[in-house]
N, C-alpha and C positions, 0 to 999 in steps of 0.2 A: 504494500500500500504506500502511495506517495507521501510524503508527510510537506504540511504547508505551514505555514508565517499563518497566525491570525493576521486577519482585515481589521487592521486602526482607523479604515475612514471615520470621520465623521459623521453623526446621522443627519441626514435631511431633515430641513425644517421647514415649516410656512415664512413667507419671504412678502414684504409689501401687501398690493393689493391683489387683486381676482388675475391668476390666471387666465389666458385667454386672448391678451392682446395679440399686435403683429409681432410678429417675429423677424428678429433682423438675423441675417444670415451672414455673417464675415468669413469669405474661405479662403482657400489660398489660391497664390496666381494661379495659371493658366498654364506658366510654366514650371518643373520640377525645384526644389533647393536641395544645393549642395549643402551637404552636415546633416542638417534636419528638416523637417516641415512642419509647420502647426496649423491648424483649423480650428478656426476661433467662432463658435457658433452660438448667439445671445436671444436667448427669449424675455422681451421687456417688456414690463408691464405699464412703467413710469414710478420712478423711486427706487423699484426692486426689479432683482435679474437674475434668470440662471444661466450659468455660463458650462456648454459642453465644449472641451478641449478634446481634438484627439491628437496626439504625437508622433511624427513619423519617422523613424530614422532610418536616412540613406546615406550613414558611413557605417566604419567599422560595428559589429554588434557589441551592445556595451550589457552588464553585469548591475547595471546599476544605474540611477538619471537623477537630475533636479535642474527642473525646468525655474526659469527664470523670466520673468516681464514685469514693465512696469506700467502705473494707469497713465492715463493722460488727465484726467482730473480727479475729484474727491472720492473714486466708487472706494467700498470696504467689502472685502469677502468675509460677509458673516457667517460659513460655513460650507465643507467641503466632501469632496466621496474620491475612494483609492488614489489617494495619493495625502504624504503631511504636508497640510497647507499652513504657512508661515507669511504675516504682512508686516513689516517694516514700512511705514510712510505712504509712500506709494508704488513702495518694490515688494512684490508676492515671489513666493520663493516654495515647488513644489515638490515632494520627493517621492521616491517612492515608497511601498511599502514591505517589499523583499520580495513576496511573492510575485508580484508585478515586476518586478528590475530587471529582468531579463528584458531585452529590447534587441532584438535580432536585425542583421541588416534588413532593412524594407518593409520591415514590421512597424506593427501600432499599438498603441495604448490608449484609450479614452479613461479622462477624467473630469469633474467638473466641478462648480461650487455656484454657491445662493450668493447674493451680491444686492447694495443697496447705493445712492446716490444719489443727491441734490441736484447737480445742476446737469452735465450731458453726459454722455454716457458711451463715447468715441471710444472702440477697439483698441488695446494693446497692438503693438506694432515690433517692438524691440524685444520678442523673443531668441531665449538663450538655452539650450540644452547642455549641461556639463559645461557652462561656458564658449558652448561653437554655436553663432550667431545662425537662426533658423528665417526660411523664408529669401536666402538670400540666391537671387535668381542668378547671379554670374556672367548678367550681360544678356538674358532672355534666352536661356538654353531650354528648348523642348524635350521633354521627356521620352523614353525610350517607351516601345509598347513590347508587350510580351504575353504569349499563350501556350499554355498546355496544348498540344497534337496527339500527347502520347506518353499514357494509356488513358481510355473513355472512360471517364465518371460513370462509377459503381461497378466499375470490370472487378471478375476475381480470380484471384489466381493459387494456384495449388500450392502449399508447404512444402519451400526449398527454393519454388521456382524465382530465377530472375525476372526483373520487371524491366521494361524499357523504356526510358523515359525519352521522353523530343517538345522542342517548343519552337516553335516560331516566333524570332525577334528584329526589330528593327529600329531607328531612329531617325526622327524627321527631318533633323538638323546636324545631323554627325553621324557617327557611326557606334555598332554594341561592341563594346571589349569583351565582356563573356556574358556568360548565362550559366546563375546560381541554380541547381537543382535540391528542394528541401523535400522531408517528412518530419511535419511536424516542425519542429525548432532546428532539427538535423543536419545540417548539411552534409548534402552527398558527397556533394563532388561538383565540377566545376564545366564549362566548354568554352572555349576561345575561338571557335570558327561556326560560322552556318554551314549544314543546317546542324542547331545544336541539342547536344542528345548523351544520354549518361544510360550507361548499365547498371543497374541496382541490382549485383551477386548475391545478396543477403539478407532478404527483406524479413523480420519478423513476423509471427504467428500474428493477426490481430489486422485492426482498421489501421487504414493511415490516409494518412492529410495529406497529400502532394502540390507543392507550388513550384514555380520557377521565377526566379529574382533577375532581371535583364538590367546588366553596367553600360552609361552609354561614355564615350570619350570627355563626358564634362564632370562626371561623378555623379550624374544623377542615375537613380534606379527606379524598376517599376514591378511590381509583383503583380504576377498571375490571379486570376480566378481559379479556386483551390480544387483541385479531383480527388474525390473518395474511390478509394480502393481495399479490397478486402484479399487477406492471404490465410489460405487455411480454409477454417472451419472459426475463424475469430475467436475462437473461444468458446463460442457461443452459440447459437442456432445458424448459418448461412442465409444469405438472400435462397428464396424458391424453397426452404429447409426450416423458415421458423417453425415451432410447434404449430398445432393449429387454433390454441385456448392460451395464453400466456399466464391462464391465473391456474391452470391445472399445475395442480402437484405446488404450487409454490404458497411462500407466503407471500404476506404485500408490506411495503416500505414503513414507518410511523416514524413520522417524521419530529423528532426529538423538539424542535423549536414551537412548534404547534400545542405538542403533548403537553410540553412544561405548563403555558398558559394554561390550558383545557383541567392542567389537575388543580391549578391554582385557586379555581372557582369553585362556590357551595357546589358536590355534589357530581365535580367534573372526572373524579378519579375514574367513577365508571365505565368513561368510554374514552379515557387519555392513551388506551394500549389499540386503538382504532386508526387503522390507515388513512392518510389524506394526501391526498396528489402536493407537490410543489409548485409555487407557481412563479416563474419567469415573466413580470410583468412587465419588466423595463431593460432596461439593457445594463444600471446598476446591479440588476439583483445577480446576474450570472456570478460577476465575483463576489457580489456579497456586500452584508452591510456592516454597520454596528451594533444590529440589531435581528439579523439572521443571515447564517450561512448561507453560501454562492451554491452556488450548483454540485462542482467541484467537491466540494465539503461535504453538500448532502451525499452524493456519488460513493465517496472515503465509509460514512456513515454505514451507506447501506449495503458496503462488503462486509463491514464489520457486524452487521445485523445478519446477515446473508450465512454467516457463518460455513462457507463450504455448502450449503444447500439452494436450493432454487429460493428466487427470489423475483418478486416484480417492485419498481420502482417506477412511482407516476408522476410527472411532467405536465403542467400545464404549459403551453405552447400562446403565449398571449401580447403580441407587440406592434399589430400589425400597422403601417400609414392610415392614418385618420380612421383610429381602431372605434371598433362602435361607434358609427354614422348615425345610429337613431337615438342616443341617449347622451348624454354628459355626464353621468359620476365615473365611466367608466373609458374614458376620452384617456387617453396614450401619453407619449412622450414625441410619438414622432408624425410630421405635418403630413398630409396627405399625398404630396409629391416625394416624400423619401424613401424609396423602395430601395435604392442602395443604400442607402442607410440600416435598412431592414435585413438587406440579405447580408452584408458581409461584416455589418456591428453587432448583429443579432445573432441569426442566424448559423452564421461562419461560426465563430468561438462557441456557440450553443454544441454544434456537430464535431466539432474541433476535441470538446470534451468529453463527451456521450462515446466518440472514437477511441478512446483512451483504451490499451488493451488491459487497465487495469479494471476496466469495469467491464470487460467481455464476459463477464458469467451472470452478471445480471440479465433479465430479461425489462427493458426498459419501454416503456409502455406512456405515448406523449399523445398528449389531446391537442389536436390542432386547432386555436384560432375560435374561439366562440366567437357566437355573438357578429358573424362575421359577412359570411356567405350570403345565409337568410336573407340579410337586409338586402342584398341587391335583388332579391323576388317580394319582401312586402314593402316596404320603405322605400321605392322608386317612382318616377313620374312613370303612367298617371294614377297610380294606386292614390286613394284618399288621404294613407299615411304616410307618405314620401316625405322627405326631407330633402333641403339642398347638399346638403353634405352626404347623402348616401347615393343622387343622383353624380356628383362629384366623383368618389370611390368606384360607381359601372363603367361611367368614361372617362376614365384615366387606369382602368384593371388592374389595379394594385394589389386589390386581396384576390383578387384573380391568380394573378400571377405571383405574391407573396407567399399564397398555401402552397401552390406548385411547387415553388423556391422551397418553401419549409422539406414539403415531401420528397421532393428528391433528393434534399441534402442530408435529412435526418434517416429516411429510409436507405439510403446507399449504407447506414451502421448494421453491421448484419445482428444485431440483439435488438431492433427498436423495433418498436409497433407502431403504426402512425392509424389513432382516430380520428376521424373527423369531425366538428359538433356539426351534427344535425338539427340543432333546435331542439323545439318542445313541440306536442302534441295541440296547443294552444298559442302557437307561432304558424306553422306548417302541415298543419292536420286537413286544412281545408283543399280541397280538390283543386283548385287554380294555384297553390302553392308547393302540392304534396310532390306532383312529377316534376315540376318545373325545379325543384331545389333537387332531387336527384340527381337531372340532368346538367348544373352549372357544376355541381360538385365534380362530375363529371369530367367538367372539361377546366375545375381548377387541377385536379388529378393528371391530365394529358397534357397540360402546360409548365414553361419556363424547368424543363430534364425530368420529370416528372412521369409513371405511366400507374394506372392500376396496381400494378404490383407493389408497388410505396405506401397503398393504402391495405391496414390490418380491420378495419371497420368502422364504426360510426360511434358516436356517445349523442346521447340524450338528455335534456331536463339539467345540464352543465349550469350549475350555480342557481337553479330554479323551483319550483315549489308545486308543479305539477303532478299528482297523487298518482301512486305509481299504479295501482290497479282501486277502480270505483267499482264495487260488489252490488250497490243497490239498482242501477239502472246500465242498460246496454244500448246502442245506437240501434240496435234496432226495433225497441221499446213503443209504443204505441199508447198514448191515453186517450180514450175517450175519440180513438179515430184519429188522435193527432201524433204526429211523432215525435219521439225526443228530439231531434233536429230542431226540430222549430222552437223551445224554448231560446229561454233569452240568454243563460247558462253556457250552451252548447253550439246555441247560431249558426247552424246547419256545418259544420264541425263533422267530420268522416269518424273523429276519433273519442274517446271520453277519458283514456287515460293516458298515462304514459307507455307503459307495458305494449298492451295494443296495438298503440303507434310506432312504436321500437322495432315491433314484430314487423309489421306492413313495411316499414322504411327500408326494412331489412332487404326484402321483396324487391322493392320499388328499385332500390340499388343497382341491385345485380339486373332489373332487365334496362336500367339505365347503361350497363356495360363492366360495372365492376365484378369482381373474382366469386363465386359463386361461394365462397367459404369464407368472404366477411363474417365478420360477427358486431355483435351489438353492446355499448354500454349502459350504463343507466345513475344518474346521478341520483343517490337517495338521502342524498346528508340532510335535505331541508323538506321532504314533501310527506313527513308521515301523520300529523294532522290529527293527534290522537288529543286526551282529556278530554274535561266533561263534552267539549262542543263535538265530538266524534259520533253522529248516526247509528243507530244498530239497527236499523232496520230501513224501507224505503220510504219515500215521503207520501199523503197523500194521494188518491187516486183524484180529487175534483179537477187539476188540471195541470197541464204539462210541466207548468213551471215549478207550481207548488210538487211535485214528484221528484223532479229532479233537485231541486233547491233543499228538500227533505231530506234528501238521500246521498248528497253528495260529501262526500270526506272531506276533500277540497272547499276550503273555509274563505278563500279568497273575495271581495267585492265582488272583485272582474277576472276571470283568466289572463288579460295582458298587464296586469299587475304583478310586478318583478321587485320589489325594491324593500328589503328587509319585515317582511311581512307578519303584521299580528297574528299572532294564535298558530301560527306556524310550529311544529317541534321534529323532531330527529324522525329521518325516517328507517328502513331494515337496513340494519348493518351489514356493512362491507362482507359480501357472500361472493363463490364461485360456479358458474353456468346454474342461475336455479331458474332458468326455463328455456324453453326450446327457443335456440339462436339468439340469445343472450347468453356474453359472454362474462357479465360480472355486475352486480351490483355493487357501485364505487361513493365515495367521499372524495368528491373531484374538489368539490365547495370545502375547505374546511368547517366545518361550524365554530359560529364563534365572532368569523370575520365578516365586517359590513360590505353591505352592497353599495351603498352612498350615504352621503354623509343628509343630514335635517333640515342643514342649513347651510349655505356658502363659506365654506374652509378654504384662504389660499396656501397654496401647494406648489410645490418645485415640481411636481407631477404631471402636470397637466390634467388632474383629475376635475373635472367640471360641477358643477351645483345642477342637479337636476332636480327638478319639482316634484318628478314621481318618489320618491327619497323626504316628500315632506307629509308627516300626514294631515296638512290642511289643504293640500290640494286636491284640485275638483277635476281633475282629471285633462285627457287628449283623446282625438281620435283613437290613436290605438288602444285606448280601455275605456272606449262608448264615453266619456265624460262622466266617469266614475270619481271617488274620492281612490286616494292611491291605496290605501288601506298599510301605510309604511307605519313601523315604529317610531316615536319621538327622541330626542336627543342623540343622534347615530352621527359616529365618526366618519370619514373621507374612506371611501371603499379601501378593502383590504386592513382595514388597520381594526383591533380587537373590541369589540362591542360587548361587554359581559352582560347586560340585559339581554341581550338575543341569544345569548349564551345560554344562559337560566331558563329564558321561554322555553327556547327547543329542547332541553333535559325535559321542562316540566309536561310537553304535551308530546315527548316521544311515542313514536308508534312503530313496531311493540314499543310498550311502555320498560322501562328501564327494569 
């Protein structure tokens, strides 16, 4: 097992006023810098700013950094992430924190900090890495370009065999002195002529990361787009060779950072030994914070929980450009145009470490992208519910091509399982929505290296409160001549629960085009809807609605009501295949943690003030102009809510 440096960042804090304003963009020229590069990228709000830095270094690889600049007028960085941030006057001085110090030639590092300011708020300019002045063009030298040829992302190759590596390089303005060949942090080996190309005699058991580093005659470098490749058996399951159920025979991950809070509460020890997915929300959290382990760490963890035996470890998958289009508390880090942003700050280091042969015997099991897809089938013109920003997201295909990007990058690891959120039964259950979201999923699945076989199946009801099977009535129910359809509940709805819907999705999939041995998940951390308000039997026969309203589990106002929900409690615990084509009953959601915050929190996050999130609001189109039916007093999504904590123990179903 690898052994790492704790993460000394700093935690993140609320900074000025509302998140949300323009964003100013400062990047670097146009053309490459000899020593180092910086990108200097500022979200202002007025007053207050967070500042992402990424670092690039195109000399020697260095062991170690501290980045140097200075302001141009009064800003103060009130707080910082992976890196020791030090301000003297108006010289800020960045360091590493061990684990980070590696800085390979051509490689990157992002780091950032919260920031405040009176009067204007003019970009640093005189950055310093180790003291070698960055950004400095050399008299306008273009950058060299460079690609992998050879070997194809996600080839595999047999234990022992050599690999053959080839790239195509050139420059616009001079000429390439060589071409770096890596795995991983690695260097191979070197090539001084076109066309350039290195034999890798030796390649280890396991995934590896392949790039190629192009020197052009001014000392600028340009790294490849990374190819995954697999030798062996990884360790692990093969591509074409995973099992067929990932949760047979194994346990599942429990994630230590979660548990700690969950025992901490009246009453939480109960269910603190209960699995719950990680979730990858930003592009901080991979390495981690000051207040929960990176990925990596988790990774470390759950060899050591794994003990030599099967094991599955759960992944949320959540970052995407102008991520959730139809809502605000659950609004990203990154704008709607950053899809490189997304693939290769996200994404990359995401695959880079899931790759690791030290975790090849888990079976690692990633939920891709909630909350994502859908909206481009209900939340578009001319649906009633559209938004501009989800209209935005169809044309411009970002999460189109983002999921793609995920699934190819994360399914080329021959131990991963790639789900993808299907929605809920009470998003996508309706006929005009049901095929049409198969079929885009579809063709995010066959885009941006991507094909069917990168996808393991689907999940359901992901962070949501939809009842996973309704006993008292069925859709095909009839009162008094009338069907359950036509209630006000159900609104002509194909489906009445989750289960059901899971099942059919399952279906609808596979004659959409996908592998006939998907399977299904089911998120049941929030929808089991037990205590005294829990039905035992069905409602009234005088009329459709009163039967259904009688009889339903599901406590909700409205079905499209999402956002910390009264009378809501824990639903069946994290089980293995308990019905036919479901593959696992999961705690994707951990319980515990908010959906949105009550009221306007600002946030270095980007996390938004949504109204459904307030419970004096009278509702939107998508939930009929209903009251939201949300808890009062609730923090900024993701962060610990011990009242919603409490409810769901008190109204768990089964009951604890």
């Amino acid at each position: 097992m690898r052994k790492r440096r704790p993460v000394k960042a700093i935690a993140r804090a609320a900074v000025g006023a509302a998140v949300g304003a323009a964003v100013l963009l400062v990047g670097t020229p146009a053309h490459a810098a000899t020593g180092c590069t910086v990108d200097y990228q500022v979200n202002d709000w007025g007053g207050g700013f967070t500042a992402g830095i990424t670092i690039t270094n195109n000399d020697a690889a260095l062991s170690g950094w501290e980045l140097s600049f200075g302001f141009p007028g009064d800003q103060r960085v009130t707080n910082g992430w992976s890196a020791d941030w030090n301000q003297q006057g108006d010289r800020v001085t960045a360091g590493d924190l061990g684990y980070n110090g590696s800085l390979g030639t051509g490689q990157s590092t992002t780091i950032g900090f919260n920031g405040t300011y009176s009067g204007t708020n003019d970009p640093p300019t005189d950055f310093t890495l180790n003291g070698v002045t960055c950004n400095d063009s050399g008299g306008g030298n273009l950058p060299p370009t460079v690609s992998l040829t050879q070997p194809s992302n996600g080839a595999n190759f047999a234990a022992g065999q050599p690999i053959a590596l080839a790239a195509d390089a050139s420059d616009p303005d001079g000429s390439v002195t060589s071409v770096d060949f890596y795995a991983g942090d690695t260097l191979l080996g070197s090539d001084t002529t076109s066309p350039y190309s290195l034999q890798w005699a030796a390649p280890g058991d396991g995934g590896h990361r392949l790039t190629a580093v192009a020197h052009d005659d001014s000392g600028d470098t340009t790294t490849s787009t990374p190819v995954s490749v697999t030798v062996g058996d990884g360790g692990g399951d093969p591509p074409g060779d995973r099992v067929d159920n990932p949760y047979v025979g194994a346990d599942v991950y429990v994630n230590p950072d979660w548990s700690a809070k969950a025992a901490a509460e009246p009453g939480g020890d109960a269910i603190a030994d209960q699995p719950t997915a990680v979730w990858m929300d930003r592009i901080a959290a991979i390495e981690g914070t000051s207040t929960a382990r990176g990925l990596a760490a988790h990774l470390d963890t759950a060899v050591a929980q794994a003990a030599g035996g099967e094991l599955v470890f759960q992944v949320v998958i959540y970052n995407l450009p102008g991520r959730d289009c139809a809502a605000l508390a659950s609004n990203g880090e990154l704008e709607p145009h950053e899809i490189d942003r997304y693939k290769h700050e996200y994404i990359d280091p995401i695959a880079d470490i899931l790759s690791d042969p030290a975790y090849a015997d888990l079976r690692i099991v990633t939920v891709i992208e909630i909350d994502s897809l859908p909206n481009l089938i209900t939340n578009v013109t001319p649906r009633p519910t559209a938004t501009p920003e989800c209209d935005v997201m169809k044309a411009n295909g970002n999460y189109v091509e983002g999921v793609g990007y995920a699934l190819a990058q994360l399914g080329a690891v021959p131990n991963v399982y790639n789900y993808i959120d299907a929605g809920h039964h009470g998003w996508i259950g309706w006929d005009d929505n049901f095929g049409p979201s198969a079929d885009l999923f579809h063709q995010a699945a066959t885009s941006a290296g991507s094909t069917v076989d990168d996808v393991h199946g689907f999940i359901a009801n992901t962070a949501n409160y939809g009842a996973l099977k309704e006993d008292h009535f069925a859709i095909g129910d009839t009162v008094n001549g009338t069907t359950v359809r036509q209630s006000d509940w159900i609104d002509w709805n194909r489906y009445v629960d989750e289960l059901s819907f899971a099942q059919a999705f399952r279906l609808e999939a596979v004659s959409a085009g996908f592998n006939p041995d998907v399977g299904m998940l089911i998120d049941t951390s929030r929808n089991g809807w037990g205590g005294d308000a829990r039905p035992t039997g069905p409602g009234p026969m005088t009329d459709v609605n009163a039967y259904v309203d009688g009889g339903r589990y599901d406590q909700r106002i409205h079905l499209g009501n999402w956002c910390n929900q009264s009378g809501a409690g824990l639903g069946e615990r994290p089980q293995t295949a308990p019905e036919p084509g479901i593959d696992a009953y999961i705690w994707a959601k951990p319980p515990g943690e908010s959906d949105g915050s009550s009221e306007e929190i600002p946030n270095p996050d980007g996390k938004g003030f949504d109204r459904m999130c307030d419970p004096t609001y009278p509702g939107n189109a998508r939930n009929g102009f209903n009251m939201s039916g949300a808890l009062p007093d609730a923090p900024l999504s993701g962060d610990w809510f011990p009242a919603q904590f409490a409810e769901l123990l008190a109204n768990a179903y089964p009951p604890l």
